[in-house]
C-alpha positions in Angstrom: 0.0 0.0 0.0 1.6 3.4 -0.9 2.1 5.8 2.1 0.0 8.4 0.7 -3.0 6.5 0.5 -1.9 4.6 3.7 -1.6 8.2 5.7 -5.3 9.2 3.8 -7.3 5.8 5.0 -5.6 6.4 8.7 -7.3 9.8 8.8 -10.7 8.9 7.8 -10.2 6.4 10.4 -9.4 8.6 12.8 -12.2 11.0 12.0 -15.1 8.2 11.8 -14.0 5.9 14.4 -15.3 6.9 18.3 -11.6 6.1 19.6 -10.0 8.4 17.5 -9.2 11.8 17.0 -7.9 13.2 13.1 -4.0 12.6 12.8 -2.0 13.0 10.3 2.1 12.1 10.7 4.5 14.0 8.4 5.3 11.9 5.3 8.7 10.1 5.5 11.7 11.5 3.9 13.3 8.9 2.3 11.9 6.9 -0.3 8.4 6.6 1.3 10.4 4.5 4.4 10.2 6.0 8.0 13.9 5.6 9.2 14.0 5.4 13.1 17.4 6.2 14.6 17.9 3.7 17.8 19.5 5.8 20.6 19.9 8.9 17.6 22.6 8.7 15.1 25.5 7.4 17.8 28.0 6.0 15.1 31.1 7.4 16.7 28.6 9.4 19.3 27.1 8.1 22.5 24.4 6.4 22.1 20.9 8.4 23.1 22.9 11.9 23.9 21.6 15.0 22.7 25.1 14.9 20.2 23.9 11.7 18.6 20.2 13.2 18.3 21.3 16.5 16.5 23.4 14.0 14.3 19.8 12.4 13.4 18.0 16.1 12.8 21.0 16.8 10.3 20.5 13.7 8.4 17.3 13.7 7.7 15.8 11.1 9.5 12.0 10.8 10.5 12.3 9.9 14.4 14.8 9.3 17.1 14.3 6.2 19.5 14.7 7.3 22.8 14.5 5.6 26.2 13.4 6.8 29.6 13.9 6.4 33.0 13.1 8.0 36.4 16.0 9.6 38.3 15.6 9.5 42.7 14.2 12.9 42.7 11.6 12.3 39.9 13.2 13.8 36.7 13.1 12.0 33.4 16.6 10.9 31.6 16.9 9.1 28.3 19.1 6.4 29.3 18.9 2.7 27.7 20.2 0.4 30.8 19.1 0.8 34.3 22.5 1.3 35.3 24.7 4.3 34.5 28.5 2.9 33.3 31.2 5.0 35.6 33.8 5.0 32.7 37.8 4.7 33.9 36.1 3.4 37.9 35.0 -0.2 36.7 31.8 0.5 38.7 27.4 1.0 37.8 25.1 3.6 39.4 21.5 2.6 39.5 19.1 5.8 37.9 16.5 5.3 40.0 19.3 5.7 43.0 20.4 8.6 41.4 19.5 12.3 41.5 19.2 14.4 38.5 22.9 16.5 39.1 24.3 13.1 39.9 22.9 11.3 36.5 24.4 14.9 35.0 27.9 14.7 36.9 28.5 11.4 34.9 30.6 11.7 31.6 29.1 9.3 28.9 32.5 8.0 27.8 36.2 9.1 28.3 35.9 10.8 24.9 32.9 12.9 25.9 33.3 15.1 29.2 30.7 17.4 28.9 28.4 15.9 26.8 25.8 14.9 29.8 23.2 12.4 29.7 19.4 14.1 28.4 16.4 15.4 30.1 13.2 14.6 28.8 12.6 18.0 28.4 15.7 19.0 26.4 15.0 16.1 23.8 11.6 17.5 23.1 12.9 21.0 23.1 15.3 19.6 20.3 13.3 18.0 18.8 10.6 20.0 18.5 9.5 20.9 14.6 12.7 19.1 13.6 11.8 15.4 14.3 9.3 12.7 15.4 10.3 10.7 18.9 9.8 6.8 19.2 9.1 6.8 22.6 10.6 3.5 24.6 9.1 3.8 27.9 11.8 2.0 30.4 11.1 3.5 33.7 8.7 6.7 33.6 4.9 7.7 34.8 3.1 8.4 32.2 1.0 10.8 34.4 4.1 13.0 34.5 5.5 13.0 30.9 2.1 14.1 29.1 2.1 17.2 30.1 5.1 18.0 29.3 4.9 16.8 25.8 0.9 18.7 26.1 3.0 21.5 26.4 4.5 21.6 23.5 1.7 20.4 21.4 3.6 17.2 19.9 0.8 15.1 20.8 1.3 13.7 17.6 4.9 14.0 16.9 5.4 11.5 19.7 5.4 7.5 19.1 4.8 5.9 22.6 6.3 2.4 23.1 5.2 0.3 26.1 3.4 -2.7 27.4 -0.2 -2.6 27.2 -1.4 -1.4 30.2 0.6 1.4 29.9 -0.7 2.3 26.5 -3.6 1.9 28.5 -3.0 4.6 30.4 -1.8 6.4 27.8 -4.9 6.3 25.9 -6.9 7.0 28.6 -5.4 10.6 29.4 -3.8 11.6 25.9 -6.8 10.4 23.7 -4.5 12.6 21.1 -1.4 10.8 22.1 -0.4 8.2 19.3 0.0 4.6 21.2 2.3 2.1 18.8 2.0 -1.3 20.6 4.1 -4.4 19.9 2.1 -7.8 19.4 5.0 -9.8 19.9 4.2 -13.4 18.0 2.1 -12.8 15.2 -0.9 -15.3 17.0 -1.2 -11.9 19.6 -1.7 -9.5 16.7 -5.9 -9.5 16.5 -6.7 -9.2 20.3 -3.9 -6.2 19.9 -5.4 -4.5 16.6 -9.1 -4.6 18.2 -8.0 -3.4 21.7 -6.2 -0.4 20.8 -7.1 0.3 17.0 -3.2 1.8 16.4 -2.5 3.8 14.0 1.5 2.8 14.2 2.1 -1.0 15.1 5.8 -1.9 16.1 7.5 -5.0 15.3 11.2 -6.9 16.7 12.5 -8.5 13.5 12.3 -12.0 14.8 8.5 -11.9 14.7 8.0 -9.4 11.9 6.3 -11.2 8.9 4.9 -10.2 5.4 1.3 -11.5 6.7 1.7 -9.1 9.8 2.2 -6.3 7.9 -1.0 -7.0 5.6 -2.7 -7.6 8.8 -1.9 -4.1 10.2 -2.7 -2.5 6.6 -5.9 -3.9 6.2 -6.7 -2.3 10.0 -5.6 0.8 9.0 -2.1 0.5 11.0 1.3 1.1 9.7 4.2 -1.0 11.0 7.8 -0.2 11.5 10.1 -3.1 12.8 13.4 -3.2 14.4 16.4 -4.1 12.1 18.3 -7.5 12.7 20.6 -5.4 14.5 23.7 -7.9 14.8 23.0 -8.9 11.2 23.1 -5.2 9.8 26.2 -4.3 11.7 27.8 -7.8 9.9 26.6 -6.9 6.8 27.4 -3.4 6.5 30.9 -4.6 7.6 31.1 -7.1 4.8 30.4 -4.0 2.6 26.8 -5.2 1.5 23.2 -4.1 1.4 21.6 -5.3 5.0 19.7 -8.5 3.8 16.8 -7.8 6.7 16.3 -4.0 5.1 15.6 -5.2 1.8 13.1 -8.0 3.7 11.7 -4.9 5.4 11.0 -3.5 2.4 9.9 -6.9 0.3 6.9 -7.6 3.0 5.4 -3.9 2.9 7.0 -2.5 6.1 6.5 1.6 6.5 9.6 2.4 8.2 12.8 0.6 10.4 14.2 1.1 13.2 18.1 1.5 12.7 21.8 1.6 14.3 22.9 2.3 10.7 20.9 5.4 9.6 23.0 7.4 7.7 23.5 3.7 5.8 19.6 3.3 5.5 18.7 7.2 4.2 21.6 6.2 1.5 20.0 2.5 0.7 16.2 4.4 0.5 17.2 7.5 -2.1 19.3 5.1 -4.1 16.4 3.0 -4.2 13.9 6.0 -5.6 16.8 7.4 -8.2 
């Protein structure tokens, strides 16, 4: 299904069904392919620092995956592991033991003093206008981080990521708040279509199928997988053309979630030439 059309039948779904409100997600930028940084653009940068998320704005790409977590005195980080890495000390902090200056005083590499780890706030202030946010929900209330995206009106530049009773939640305050659930095995994939009616559906490339994707289309859902990670990286150093991306591509997906963006973006215009 092209992604014109595909954005068109997800707004007069919106607009006629009682769980939805009009939506309409800025076209992709690359060959009609939503490219998803993981952690930003971090080849040769620290993974989800702000560095590696300007390095995705300047590319081009559609949306940055971030991650977030709950410091000790309740502010928001975008941090993958629960544990902070004390680089040079051979020692792990907990985030959730940690306050906010703490989580800050902590260099993200030996190559990076002064490049601190993220506020919530500070990606969206970023981001804003520039970029859509795949939101991985680690450790966060949701409660607490609608407003602050509310307050910036990017409702619907935000992609939220979590189990289901969170999206739940999510749903339940943010009715303009775009939930993008993960069925896991393909078997789980009605129950999830019918309980939240998505509009994005996510996917991890061991269960993402060409029948999946057909199944999310014909709901009205797009889909955007992870990448075989470890097979890209392998790939890309053998100097070829990521085998999973051009599977991606072969079963219908709408976007992928990538280590390799710049790679991607250069795969998807080629592709269109």
């Amino acid at each position: 299904m092209a992604v014109s059309t595909l954005l068109l039948s997800l707004m007069c779904l919106a607009s006629g069904g009682a769980n939805h409100d009009p939506v309409s997600l800025r076209p992709p930028r690359h060959g009609g392919v939503y490219v998803v940084a993981h952690r930003g653009a971090h080849q040769g940068l620290p993974e989800n620092s702000l560095a590696a998320y300007r390095k995705a704005i300047d590319l081009g790409v559609d949306f940055i995956e971030i991650d977030v977590r709950t410091t000790k005195d309740n502010h928001f980080v975008s941090i993958h592991n629960s544990e902070i890495n004390r680089h040079g000390r051979g020692t792990s902090l907990r985030v959730a033991d940690l306050t906010l200056a703490e989580v800050r005083a902590i260099d993200l590499g030996p190559a990076w003093k002064g490049e601190p780890i993220p506020t919530f706030e500070e990606i969206l202030d970023l981001c804003k206008g520039r970029i859509g946010i795949y939101l991985d929900l680690k450790d966060a209330p949701v409660e607490s981080l609608i407003p602050l995206i509310q307050a910036r009106s990017m409702e619907h530049d935000v992609l939220w990521y979590a189990a289901p009773r969170t999206l739940d939640q999510v749903k339940a305050l943010c009715p303009a708040c775009i939930v993008m659930p993960d069925p896991g095995p393909e078997t789980m994939l009605p129950p999830l279509l019918k309980r939240f009616e998505p509009r994005v559906v996510a996917t991890v490339w061991r269960y993402h199928t060409k029948n999946l994707v057909d199944m999310c289309h014909a709901a009205g859902a797009m889909v955007i997988p992870d990448e075989d990670f470890g097979g890209v990286a392998k790939d890309i150093e053998s100097g070829v053309t990521p085998r999973c991306w051009q599977k991606a591509l072969a079963s219908g997906a709408d976007g992928i979630q990538t280590d390799w963006p710049e790679a991607l973006i250069a795969f998807l215009d080629k592709r269109t030439r």
